[in-house]
C-alpha positions in Angstrom: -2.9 -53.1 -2.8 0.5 -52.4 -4.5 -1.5 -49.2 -6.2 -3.0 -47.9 -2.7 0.4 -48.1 -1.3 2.1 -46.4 -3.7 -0.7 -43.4 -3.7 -0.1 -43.3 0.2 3.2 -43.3 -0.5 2.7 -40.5 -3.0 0.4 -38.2 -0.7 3.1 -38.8 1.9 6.1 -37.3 -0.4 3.7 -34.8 -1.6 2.6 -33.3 1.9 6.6 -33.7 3.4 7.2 -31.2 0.2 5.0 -29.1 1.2 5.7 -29.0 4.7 9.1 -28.1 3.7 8.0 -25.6 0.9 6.3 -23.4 4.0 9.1 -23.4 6.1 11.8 -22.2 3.1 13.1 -18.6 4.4 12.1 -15.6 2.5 14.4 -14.5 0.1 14.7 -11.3 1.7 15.1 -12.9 5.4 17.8 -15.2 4.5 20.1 -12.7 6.9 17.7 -13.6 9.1 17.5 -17.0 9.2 18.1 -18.3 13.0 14.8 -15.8 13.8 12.8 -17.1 11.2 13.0 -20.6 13.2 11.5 -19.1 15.9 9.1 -16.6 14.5 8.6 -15.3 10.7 7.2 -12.4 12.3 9.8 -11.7 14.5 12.2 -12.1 11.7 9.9 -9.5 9.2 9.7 -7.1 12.1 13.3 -7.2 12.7 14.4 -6.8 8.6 12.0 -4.1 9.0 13.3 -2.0 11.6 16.5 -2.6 9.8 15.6 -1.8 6.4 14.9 2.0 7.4 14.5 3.2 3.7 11.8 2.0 1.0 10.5 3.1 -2.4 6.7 3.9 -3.1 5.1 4.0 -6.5 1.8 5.2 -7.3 1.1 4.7 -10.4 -1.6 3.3 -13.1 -4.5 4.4 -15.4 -5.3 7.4 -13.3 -1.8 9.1 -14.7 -3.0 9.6 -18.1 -5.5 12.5 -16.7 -2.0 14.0 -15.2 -3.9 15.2 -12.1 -3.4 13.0 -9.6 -4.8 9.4 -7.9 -7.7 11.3 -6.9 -8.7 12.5 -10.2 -11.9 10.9 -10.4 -13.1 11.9 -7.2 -12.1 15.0 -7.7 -13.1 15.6 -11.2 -16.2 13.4 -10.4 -15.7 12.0 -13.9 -18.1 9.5 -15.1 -17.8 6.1 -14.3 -18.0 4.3 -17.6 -15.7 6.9 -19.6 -12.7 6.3 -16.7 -13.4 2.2 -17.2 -13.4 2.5 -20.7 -10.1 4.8 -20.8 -8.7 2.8 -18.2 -9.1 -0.3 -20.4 -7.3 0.9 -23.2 -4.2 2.4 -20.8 -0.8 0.4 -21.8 2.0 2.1 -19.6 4.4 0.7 -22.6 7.4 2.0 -21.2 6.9 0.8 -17.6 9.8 -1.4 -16.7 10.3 -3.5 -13.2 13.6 -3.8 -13.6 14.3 -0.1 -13.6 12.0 0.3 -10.7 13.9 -2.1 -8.8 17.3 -0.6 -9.9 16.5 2.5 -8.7 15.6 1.2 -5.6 19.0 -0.5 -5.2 21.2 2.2 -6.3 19.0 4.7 -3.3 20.1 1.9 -1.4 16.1 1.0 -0.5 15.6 -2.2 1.1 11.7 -2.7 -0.4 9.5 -1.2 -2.3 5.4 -1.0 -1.7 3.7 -0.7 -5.0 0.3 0.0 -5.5 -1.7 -2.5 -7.4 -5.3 -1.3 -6.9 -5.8 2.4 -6.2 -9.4 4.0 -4.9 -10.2 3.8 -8.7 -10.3 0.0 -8.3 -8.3 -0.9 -11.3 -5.9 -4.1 -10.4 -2.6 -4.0 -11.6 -2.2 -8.1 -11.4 -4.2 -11.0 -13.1 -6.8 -11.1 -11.1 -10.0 -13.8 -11.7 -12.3 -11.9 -9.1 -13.5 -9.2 -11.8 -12.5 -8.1 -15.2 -11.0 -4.8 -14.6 -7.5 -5.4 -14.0 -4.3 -5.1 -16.2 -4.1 -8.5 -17.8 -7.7 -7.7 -19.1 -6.9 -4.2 -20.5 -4.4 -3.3 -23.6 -1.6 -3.5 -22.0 -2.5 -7.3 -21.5 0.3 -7.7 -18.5 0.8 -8.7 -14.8 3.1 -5.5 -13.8 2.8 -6.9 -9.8 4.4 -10.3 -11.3 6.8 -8.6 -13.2 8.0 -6.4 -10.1 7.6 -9.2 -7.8 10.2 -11.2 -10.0 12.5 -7.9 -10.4 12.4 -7.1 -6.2 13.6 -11.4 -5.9 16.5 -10.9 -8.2 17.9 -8.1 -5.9 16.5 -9.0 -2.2 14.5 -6.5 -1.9 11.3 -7.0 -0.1 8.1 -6.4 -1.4 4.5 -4.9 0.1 1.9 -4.6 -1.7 -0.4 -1.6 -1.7 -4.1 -2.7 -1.7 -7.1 0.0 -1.6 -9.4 -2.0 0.8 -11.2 1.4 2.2 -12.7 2.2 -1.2 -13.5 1.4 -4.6 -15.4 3.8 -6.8 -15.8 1.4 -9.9 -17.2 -1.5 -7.8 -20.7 -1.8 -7.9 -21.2 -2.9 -4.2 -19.1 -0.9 -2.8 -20.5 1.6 -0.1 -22.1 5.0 -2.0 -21.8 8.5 -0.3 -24.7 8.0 2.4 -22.1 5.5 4.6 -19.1 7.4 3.8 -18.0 10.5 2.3 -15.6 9.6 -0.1 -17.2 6.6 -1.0 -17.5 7.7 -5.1 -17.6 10.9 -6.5 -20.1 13.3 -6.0 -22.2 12.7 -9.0 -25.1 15.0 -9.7 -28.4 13.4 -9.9 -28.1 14.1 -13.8 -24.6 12.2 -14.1 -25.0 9.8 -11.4 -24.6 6.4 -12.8 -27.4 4.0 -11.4 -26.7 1.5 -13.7 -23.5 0.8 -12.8 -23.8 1.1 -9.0 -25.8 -1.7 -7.7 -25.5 -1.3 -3.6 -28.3 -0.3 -2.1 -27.9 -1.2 1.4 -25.2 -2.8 3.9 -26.4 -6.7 3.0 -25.2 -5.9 -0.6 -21.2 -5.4 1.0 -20.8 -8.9 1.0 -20.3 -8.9 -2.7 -17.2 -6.3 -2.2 -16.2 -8.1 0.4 -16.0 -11.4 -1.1 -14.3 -9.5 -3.8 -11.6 -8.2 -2.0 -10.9 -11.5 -0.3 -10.5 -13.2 -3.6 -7.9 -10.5 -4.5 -6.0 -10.8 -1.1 -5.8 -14.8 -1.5 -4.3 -13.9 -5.2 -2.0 -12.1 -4.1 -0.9 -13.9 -1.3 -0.6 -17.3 -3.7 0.6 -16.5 -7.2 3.5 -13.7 -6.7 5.7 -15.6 -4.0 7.1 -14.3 -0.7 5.8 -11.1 0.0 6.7 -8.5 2.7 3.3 -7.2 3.4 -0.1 -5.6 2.8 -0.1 -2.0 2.8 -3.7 -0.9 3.6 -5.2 2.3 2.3 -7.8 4.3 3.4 -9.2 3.7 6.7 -12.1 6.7 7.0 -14.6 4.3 5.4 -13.7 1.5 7.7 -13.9 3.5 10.8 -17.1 4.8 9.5 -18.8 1.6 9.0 -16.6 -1.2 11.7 -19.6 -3.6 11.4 -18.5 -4.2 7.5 -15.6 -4.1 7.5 -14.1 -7.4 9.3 -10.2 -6.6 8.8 -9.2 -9.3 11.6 -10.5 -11.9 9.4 -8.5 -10.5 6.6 -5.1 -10.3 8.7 -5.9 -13.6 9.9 -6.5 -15.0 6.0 -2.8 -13.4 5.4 -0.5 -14.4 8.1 -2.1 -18.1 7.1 -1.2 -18.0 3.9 2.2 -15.8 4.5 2.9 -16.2 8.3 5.9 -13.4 7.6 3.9 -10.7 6.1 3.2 -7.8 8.3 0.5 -5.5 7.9 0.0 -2.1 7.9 -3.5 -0.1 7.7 -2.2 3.6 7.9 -1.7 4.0 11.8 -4.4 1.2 12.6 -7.6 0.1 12.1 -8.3 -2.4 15.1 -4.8 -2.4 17.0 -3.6 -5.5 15.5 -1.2 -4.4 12.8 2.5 -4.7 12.7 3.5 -1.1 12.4 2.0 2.1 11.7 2.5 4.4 8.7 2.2 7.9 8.8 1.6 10.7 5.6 3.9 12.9 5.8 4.1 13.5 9.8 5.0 10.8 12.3 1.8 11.5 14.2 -2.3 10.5 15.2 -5.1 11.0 12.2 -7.5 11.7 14.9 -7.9 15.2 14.3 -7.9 14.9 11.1 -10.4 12.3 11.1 -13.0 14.9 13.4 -12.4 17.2 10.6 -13.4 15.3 7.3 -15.5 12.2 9.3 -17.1 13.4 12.6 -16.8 12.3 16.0 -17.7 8.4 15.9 -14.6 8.4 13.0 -12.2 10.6 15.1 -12.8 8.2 18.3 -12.0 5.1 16.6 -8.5 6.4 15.2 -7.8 7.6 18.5 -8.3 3.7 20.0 -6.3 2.1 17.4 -3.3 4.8 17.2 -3.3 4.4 21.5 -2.8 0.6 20.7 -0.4 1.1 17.7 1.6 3.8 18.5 4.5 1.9 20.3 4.7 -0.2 17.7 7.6 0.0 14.5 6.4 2.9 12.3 7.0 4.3 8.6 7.1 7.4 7.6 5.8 7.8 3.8 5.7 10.8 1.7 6.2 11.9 -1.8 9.0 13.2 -4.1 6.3 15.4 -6.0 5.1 18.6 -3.8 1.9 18.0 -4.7 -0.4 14.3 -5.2 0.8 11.0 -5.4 -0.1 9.4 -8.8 1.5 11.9 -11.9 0.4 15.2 -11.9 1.3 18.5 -13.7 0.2 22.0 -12.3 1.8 25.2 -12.3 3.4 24.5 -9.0 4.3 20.8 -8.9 7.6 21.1 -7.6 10.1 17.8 -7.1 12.1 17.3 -3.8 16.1 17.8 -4.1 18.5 15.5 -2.8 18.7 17.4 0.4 15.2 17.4 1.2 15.4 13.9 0.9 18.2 13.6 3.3 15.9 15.9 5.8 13.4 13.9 6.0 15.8 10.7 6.5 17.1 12.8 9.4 13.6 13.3 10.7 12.3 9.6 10.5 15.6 9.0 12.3 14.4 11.3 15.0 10.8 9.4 15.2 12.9 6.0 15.3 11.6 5.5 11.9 11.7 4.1 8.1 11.2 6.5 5.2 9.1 5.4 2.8 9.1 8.0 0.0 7.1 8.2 -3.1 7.6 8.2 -7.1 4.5 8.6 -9.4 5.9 7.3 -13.0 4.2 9.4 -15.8 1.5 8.0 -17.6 4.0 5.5 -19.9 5.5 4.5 -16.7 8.9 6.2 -17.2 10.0 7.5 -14.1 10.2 10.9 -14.0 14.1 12.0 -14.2 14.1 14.6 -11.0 13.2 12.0 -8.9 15.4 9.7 -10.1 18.3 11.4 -9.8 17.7 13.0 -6.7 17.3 9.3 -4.9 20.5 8.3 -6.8 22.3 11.1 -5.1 20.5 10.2 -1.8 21.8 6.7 -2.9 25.8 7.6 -2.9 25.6 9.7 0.1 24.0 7.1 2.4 27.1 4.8 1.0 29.5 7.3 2.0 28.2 8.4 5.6 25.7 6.0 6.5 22.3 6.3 7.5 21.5 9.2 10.0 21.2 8.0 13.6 18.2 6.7 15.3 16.9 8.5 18.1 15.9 5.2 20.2 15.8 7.1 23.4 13.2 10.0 23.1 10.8 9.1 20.0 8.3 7.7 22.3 7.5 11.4 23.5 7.1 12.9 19.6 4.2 10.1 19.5 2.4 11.7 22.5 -0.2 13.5 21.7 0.3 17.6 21.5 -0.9 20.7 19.8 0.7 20.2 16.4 -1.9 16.8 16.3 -4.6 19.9 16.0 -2.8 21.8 13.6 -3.8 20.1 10.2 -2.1 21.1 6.8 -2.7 21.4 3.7 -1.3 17.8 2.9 -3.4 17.0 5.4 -6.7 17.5 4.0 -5.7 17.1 0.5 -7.7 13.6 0.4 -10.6 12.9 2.4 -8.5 9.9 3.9 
């Protein structure tokens, strides 16, 4: 009897703990504290709208080809090479801390980091497969290690997860459901071995995959600020497989603070839109490289989403995301960034702008010293002023929707 009480007892204690352990503030909402009570998600959305400035880093095993995220696809280069390079990629000199510190001293409030790019490489110790960081050379968990480096200086933390594709998975989609799906292989090169879907009731398999990786990362790196969902064309192509609600559901369970983000919306439900490099619809852009059915479906979410908080995220490099070296790769000056701080301040917006580490992870020196000049202006003036008044009308539909550039279609989305 004495034993069953005292495991009653026991569970009691255990369960009060835990109780207590879910409703423990954020680090990075502390300020934010009375709201929290009331709503997590009120009290995200509202450190989010204050934040106004974050740091994005594209970086992994794609850098070593100094070409780009899109390398592979672009390139089409074999699948079993990239995995095996990929494997054997260290990024020795990568360092969270110095991430983080340069975020500080731009005076960022969070950084979004991408752990899994389209090449499906996880940057986190991840059970659901064996390609991931921990299992390669450089035998390390860099999302822990940034996760631990954003806590020490409060600044929040969203986590940039390709959902839309995978091109090393083998169930993930192939080209007849989606366009960018892998890379164009010739019949020669095309790698049969290695890609085992061959129709829609093999998705589960990716699907369970990716929900394994979600539920990692929303249980073993502590509070996090988001998911930051990347690309949508393959989603909008094929709604019936992917079941996003379920996934945003899965999140705000396990992280009822997190807000989500799937470019400027999949199914309406996200927190806040984030626009590449123009504070405007995809649909266009989306007829272009998809078709109609594609276009249509951008068009209901971004009519659902566009009132909503909104980011706008480019890079520091003129061309690519991920490292890349050309002939004219150019790197934005401290006034550039300072425009376009004035111009998500006229879309009532944050800026969320974009470092690609070289291959080693050093960060590439231009950028960092432009965002530390960036840094000890916005201490001496401020930030420039929202426009809270008129920004609705910049998110209406016009002409310059139709006009796509070059940025534009530089990925298939």
């Amino acid at each position: 009897m004495k034993r069953i009480i005292f495991t009653t007892l026991l569970f009691t204690i255990l369960c009060a703990v835990r109780s207590l352990s879910a409703q423990e503030v954020p680090y990075y909402l502390k300020p934010y504290k009375s709201l929290y009570a009331e709503s997590p998600r009120a009290a995200a959305l509202k450190w989010f709208a204050d934040a106004r400035y974050g740091l994005f880093v594209h970086w992994g095993p794609s850098a070593e080809y100094k070409a780009g995220e899109w390398v592979m696809y672009n390139k089409k280069l074999p699948m079993q090479p990239y995995i095996d390079k990929a494997m054997k990629w260290k990024g020795e000199k990568w360092s969270a801390d110095s991430i983080a510190d340069l975020a500080v001293a731009a005076e960022m409030k969070y950084i979004t980091y991408v752990v899994k790019h389209h090449d499906g490489f996880a940057q986190f110790d991840s059970k659901a497969g064996p390609f991931n960081s921990m299992n390669a050379a450089s035998h390390r968990d860099f999302l822990k290690e940034l996760a631990v480096a954003c806590k020490k200086r409060d600044l929040g933390l969203f986590v940039y997860y390709s959902i839309g594709i995978d091109w090393t998975h083998p169930f993930y989609l192939t080209t007849d459901y989606y366009s960018a799906a892998r890379p164009h292989y010739s019949k020669e090169n095309y790698p049969a071995s290695l890609i085992r879907f061959k129709g829609k009731e093999d998705f589960v398999h990716y699907w369970n995959y990716v929900k394994t990786q979600i539920y990692e990362i929303c249980t073993n790196y502590g509070p996090i600020a988001g998911l930051w969902f990347d690309p949508v064309g393959g989603a909008y192509t094929n709604p019936d497989l992917f079941d996003m609600q379920s996934i945003y559901d899965e999140i705000h369970r396990l992280q009822p603070q997190a807000l989500i983000s799937y470019k400027t919306g999949f199914n309406g439900n996200e927190d806040y839109i984030s626009c590449e490099h123009q504070i405007k619809s995809i649909t266009e852009l989306m007829r272009k490289v998809q078709g109609e059915k594609t276009a249509q479906a951008a068009e209901a979410a971004w009519q659902k989403n566009r009132v909503k908080l909104a980011e706008l995220n480019t890079t520091m490099q003129k061309e690519n995301w991920g490292y890349a070296e050309s002939l004219t790769q150019a790197h934005k000056t401290p006034a550039q960034v300072w425009a376009l701080l004035e111009e998500a301040a006229r879309h009532n917006a944050n800026l969320l702008i974009n470092i690609g580490p070289y291959p080693d992870g050093g960060i590439v020196p231009a950028d960092r010293n432009a965002l530390i000049e960036v840094g000890k202006r916005l201490r001496k003036q401020g930030f420039p002023k929202q426009d809270k008044v008129n920004y609705m009308k910049l998110r209406t539909a016009t002409e310059k929707d139709k006009t796509l550039t070059e940025r534009d279609l530089e990925t298939q989305k």
